[in-house]
ROLUM-588538 format. One line per field, with one value per residue: x, y, z of N, C-alpha, C in turn; residue in one letter. Coordinates in Angstrom, 2 decimals, decimal comma. Each point is the difference from the previous one (the first is absolute). Layout:
ROLUM-588538
nxx = (X|...) $
nyy = (Y|...) $
nzz = (Z|...) $
caxx = (X|...) $
cayy = (Y|...) $
cazz = (Z|...) $
cxx = (X|...) $
cyy = (Y|...) $
czz = (Z|...) $
res = (a|...) $
This chain:
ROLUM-588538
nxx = (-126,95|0,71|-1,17|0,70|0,86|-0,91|-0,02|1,30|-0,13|-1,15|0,62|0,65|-1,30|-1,19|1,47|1,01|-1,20|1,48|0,04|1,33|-0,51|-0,71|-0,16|0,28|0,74|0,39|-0,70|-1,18|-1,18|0,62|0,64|-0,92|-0,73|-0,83|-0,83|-1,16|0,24|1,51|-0,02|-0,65|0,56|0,95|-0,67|-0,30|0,75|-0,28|-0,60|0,63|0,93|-1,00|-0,71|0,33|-1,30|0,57|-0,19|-1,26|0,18|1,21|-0,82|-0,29|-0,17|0,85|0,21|0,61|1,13|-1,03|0,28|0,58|-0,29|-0,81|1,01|0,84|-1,40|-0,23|1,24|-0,07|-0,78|0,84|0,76|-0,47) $
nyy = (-10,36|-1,20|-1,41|-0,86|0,80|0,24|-0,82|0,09|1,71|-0,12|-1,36|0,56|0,95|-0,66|-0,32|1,92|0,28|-0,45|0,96|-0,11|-0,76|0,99|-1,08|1,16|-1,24|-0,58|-1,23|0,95|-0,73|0,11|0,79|0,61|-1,42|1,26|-0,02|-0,52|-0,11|-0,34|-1,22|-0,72|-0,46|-0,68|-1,13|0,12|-0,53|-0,29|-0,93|-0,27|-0,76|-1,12|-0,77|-1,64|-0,50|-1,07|-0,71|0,45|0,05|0,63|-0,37|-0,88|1,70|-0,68|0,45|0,64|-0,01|-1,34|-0,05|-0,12|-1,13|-0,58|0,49|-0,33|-1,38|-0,62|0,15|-0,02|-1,07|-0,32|0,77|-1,31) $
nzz = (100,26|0,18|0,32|-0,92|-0,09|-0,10|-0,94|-0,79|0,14|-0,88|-0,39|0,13|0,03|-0,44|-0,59|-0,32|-1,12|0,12|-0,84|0,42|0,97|-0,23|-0,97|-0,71|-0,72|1,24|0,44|0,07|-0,21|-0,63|-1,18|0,30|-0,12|-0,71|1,17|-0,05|1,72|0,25|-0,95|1,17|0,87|-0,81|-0,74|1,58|0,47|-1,19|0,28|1,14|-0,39|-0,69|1,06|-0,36|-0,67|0,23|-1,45|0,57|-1,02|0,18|1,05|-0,64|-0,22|-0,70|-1,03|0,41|-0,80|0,04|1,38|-0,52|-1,35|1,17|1,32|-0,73|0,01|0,54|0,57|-1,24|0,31|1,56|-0,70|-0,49) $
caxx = (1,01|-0,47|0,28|0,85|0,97|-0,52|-0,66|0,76|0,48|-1,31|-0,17|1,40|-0,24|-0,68|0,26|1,23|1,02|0,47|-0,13|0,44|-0,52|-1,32|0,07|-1,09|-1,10|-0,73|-1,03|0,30|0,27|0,60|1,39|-0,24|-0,41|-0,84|-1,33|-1,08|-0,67|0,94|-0,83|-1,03|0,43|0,89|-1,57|-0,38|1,39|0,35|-1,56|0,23|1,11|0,01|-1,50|-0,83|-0,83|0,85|-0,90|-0,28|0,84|1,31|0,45|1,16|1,36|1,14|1,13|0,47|-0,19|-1,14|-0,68|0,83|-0,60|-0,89|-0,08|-0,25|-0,87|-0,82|0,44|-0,01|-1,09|-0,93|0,64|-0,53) $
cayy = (-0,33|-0,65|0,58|-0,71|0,97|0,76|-1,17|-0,84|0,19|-0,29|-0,80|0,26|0,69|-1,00|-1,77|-0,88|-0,84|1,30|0,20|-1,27|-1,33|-0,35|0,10|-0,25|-1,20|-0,48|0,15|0,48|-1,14|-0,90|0,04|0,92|-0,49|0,25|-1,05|1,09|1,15|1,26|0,62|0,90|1,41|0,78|1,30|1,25|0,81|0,21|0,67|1,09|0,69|0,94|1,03|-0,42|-0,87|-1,45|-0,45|-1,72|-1,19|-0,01|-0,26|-1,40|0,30|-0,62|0,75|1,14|0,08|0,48|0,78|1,47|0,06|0,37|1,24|1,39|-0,09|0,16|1,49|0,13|0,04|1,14|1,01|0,29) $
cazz = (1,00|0,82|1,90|0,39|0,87|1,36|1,12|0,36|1,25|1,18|0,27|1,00|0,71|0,92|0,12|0,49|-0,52|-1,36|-1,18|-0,97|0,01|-0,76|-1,24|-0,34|-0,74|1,04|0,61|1,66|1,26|-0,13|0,33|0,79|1,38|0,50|-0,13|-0,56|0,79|-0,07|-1,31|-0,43|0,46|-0,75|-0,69|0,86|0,14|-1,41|-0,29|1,21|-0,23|-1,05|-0,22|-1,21|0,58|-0,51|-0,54|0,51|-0,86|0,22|1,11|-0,19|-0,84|1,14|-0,04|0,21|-1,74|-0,20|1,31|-0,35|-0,95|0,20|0,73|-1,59|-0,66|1,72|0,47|-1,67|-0,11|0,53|-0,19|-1,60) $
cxx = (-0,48|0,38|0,72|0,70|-1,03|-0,95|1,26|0,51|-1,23|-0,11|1,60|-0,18|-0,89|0,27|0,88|1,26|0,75|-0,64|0,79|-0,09|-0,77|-0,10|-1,73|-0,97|0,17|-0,91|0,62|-0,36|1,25|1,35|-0,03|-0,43|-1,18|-1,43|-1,21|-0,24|1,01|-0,48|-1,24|0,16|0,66|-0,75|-0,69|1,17|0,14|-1,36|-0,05|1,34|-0,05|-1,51|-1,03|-0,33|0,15|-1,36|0,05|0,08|0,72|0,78|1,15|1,64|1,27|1,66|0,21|-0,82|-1,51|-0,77|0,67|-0,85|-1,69|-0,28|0,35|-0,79|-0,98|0,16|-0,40|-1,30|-1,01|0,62|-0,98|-0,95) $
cyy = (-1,18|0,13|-1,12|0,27|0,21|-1,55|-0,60|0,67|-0,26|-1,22|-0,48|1,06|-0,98|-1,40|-0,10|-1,00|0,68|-0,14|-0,94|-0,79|-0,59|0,08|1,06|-0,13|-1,32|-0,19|0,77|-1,16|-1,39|0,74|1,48|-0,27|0,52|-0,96|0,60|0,63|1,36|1,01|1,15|1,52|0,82|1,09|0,50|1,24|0,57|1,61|1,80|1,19|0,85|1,07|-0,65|-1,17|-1,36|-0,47|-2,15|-0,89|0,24|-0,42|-1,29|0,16|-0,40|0,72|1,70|0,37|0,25|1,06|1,87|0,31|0,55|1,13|1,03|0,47|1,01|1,98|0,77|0,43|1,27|1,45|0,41|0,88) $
czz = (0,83|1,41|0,75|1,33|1,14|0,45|0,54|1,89|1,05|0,20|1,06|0,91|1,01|0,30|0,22|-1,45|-1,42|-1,07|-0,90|0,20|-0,52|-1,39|-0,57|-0,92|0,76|0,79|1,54|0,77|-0,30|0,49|1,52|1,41|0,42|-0,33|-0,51|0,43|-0,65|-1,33|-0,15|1,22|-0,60|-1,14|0,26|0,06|-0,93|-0,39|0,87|-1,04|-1,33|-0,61|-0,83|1,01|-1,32|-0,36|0,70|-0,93|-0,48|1,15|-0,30|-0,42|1,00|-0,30|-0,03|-1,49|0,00|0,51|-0,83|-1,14|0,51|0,64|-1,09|-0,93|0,80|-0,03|-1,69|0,05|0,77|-0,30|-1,52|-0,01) $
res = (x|x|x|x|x|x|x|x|x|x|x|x|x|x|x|x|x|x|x|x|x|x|x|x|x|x|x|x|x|x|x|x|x|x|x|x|x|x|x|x|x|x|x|x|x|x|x|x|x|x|x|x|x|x|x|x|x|x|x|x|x|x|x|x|x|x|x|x|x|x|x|x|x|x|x|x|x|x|x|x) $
């Protein structure tokens, strides 16, 4: 199951910004407005919500899409 859906309300939960606005195979800093700082709070936020600790080189990931591909990996992994 991905976690699309649940980043898409955590990221309108802390920014404020809809879910359809946001493409997500778009860059979040581009079509989303968010900067690196927002980014990387956001993978705290992320990290808090879902109980998993975000691999430091993954940090560059810029679209929803990916960020979903990795928090599934991520959350997979620690359940294994």
């Amino acid at each position: 199951m991905s976690s699309l859906k649940e980043l898409q309300d955590l990221i309108h939960e802390k920014y404020g910004i809809e879910p359809s606005k946001l493409d997500p195979n778009a860059s979040m800093r581009e079509t989303g407005g968010l900067d690196s700082l927002a980014l990387a709070e956001f993978l705290f936020a992320i990290e808090d919500h879902f109980g998993i600790t975000m691999p430091d080189e993954d940090a560059n990931i810029d679209t929803l899409n990916e960020l979903a591909v990795l928090v599934d990996k991520v959350r997979a992994a620690k359940t294994a």
